[in-house]
C-alpha positions in Angstrom: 92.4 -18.2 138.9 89.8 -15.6 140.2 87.4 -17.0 142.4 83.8 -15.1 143.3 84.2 -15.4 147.5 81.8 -15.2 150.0 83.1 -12.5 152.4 83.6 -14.7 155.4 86.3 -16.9 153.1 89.0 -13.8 153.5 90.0 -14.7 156.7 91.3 -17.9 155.2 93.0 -15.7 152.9 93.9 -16.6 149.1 97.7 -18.4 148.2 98.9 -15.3 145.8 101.4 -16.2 143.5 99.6 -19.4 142.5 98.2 -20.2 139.4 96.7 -22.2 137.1 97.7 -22.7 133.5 95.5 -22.8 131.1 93.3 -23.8 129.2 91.4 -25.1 132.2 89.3 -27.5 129.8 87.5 -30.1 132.7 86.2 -30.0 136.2 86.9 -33.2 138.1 84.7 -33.1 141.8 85.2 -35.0 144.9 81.9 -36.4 146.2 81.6 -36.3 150.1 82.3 -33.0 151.6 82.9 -31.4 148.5 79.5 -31.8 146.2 78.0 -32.9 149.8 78.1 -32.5 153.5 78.6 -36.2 155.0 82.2 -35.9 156.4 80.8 -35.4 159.9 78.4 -37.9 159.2 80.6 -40.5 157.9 83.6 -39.7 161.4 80.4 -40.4 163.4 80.1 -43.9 161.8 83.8 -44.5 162.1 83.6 -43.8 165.8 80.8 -46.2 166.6 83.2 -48.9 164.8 86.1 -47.8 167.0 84.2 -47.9 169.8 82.2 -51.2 169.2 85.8 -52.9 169.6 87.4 -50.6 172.2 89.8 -49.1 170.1 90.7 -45.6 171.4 90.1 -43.0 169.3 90.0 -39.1 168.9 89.4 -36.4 166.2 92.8 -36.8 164.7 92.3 -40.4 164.2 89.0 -40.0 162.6 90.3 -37.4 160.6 92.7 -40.1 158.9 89.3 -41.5 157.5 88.9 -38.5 155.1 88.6 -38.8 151.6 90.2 -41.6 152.0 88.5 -45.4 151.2 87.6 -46.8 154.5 89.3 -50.2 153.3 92.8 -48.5 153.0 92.7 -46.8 156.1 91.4 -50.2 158.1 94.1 -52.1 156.3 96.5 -49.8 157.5 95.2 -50.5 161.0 94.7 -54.0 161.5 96.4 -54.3 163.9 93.9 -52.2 166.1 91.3 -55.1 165.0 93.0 -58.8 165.6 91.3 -61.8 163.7 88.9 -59.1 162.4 88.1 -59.2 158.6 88.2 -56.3 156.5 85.2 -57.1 154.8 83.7 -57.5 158.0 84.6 -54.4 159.9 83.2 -52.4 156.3 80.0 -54.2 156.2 79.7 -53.3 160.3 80.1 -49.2 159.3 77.5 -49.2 156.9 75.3 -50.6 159.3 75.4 -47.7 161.5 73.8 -46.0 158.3 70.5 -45.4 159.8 71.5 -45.0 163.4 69.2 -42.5 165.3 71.3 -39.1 165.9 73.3 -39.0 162.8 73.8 -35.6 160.9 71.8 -35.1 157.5 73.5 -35.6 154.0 72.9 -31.9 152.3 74.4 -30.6 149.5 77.5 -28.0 149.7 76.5 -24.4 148.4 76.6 -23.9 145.1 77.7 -27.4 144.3 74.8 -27.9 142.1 74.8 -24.8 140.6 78.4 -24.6 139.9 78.3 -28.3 138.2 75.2 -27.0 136.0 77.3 -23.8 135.1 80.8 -26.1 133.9 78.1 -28.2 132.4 76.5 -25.4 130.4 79.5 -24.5 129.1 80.6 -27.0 127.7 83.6 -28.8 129.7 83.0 -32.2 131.0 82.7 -32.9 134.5 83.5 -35.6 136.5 83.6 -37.2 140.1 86.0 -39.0 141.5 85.2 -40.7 145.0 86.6 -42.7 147.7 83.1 -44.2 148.2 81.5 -46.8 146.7 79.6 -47.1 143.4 76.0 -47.0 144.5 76.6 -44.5 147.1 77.9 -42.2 144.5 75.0 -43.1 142.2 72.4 -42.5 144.5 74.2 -38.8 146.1 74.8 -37.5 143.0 70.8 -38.5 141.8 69.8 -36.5 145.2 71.3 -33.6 144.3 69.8 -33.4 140.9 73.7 -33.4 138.7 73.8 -37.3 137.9 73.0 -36.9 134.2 75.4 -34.1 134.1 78.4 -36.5 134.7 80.4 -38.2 131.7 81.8 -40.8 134.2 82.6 -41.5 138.1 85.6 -43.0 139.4 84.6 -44.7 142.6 86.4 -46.5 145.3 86.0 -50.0 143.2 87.8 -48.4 139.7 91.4 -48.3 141.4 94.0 -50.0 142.4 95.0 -47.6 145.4 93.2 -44.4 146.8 93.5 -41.2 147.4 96.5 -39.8 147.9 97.4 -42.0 145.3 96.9 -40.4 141.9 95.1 -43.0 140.2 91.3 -41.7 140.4 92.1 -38.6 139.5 94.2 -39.8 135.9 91.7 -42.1 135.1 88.8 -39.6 134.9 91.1 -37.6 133.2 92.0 -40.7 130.9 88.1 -41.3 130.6 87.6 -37.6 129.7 90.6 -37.9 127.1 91.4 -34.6 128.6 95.2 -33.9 129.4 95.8 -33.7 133.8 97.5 -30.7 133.3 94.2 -28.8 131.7 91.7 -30.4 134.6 91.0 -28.9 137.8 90.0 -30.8 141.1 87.9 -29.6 143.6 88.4 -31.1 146.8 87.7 -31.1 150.9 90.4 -33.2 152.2 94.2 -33.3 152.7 94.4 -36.9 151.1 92.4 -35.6 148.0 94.4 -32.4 147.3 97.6 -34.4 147.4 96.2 -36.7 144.8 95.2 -34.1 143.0 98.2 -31.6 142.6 100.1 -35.8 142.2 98.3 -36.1 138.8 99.4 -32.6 137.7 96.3 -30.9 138.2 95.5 -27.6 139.6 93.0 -27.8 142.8 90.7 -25.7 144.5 89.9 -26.4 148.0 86.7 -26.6 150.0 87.2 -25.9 153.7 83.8 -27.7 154.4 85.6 -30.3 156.8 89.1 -29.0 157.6 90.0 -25.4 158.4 90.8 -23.4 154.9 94.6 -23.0 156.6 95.1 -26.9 156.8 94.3 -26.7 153.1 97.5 -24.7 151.8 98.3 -27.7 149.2 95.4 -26.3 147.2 96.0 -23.8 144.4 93.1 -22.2 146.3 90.8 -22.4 149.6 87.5 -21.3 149.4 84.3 -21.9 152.0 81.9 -23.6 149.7 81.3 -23.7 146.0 79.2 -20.8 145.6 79.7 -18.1 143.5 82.6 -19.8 141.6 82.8 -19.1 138.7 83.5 -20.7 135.3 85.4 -21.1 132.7 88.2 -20.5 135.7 90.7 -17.8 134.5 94.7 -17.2 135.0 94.9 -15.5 137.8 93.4 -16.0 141.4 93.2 -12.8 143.2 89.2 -13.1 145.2 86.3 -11.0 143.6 84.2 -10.4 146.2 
């Protein structure tokens, strides 16, 4: 796979003796932190949860919130929430939507672009989110790719999340394109592990976690610009 870097991504350095088999014939995108920058955004809402019902928290707890859907995580920690609904605690999050203080939603670099250019040539693209329908909808409409999409597969279209395969093979399934000839592009831990689950190769965006916390990933880059399409065989950086 080669990859067009910006020069600060060499420190994270590129995993040589990877590759991806071709033909690479679909890109399959993660939404937040990969086409856009709300990670930070979304931690901050998970804390003011946390902390609305005095349950201790730190970075490595909110960390277990990404690219993950909230109602997975919270179900895994009812406990910390006794004779709370999930429903509830959900509809509370979004509520801190429009609290004062919260960072902006921009797009990643070259997310746009680089979903124009896969466009323009011809592959189909796809998005497969842990976030909800109209969130997706109304992101992806901001940025300027939603017509560009042939489908999304949002938090409501599965069974189980991310790191569960399921998203990813059913835009695959959608696309009638085979796993094994789609690549995933991807910020978090749980998404790459879904990902490289459904037999796809994966490139990594180190928007939200450090590019060496990434090493699942067929490849870590800083953001999405300058990479290039159709993808190739091999992955050694052009800078």
């Amino acid at each position: 796979m080669t990859m067009k870097h910006r020069p600060q991504s060499r420190e994270w350095g590129t995993q040589v003796g990877k590759t991806v088999k071709p033909p690479v014939k679909a890109a399959l995108f993660d939404l937040d932190g990969t086409l856009i920058n709300t990670e930070r955004r979304s931690m901050a809402m998970w804390s003011m949860l946390l902390d609305s019902h005095g349950v201790v928290h730190d970075e490595v707890v909110l960390r277990g919130f990404m690219g993950r859907r909230g109602r997975d995580v919270l179900t895994e920690s009812a406990h910390l929430f006794p004779g709370k609904r999930i429903d509830d605690l959900i509809e509370e999050v979004f509520s801190f939507q429009d609290h004062p203080g919260l960072p902006d939603i921009v797009p990643v670099p070259g997310a746009a672009e680089l979903v124009r250019r896969v466009s323009e040539y011809g592959s189909p693209v796809a998005v497969v989110t842990s976030a909800g329908r109209d969130w997706a909808e109304e992101r992806l409409a901001q940025v300027g790719i939603r017509d560009l999409l042939e489908t999304i597969v949002s938090a409501h279209d599965v069974v189980v999340g991310k790191p569960d395969p399921e998203g990813f093979l059913l835009a695959a399934a959608r696309l009638s394109v085979d796993p094994a000839h789609c690549v995933a592009f991807e910020d978090s831990i749980a998404g790459i592990t879904a990902a490289k689950a459904a037999g796809m190769a994966c490139v990594g965006i180190a928007t939200t976690h450090a590019g060496t916390e990434l090493a699942g990933a067929d490849l870590v880059v800083a953001d999405l610009t300058g990479v290039a399409w159709p993808l190739s065989t091999t992955n050694d950086p052009a800078v």
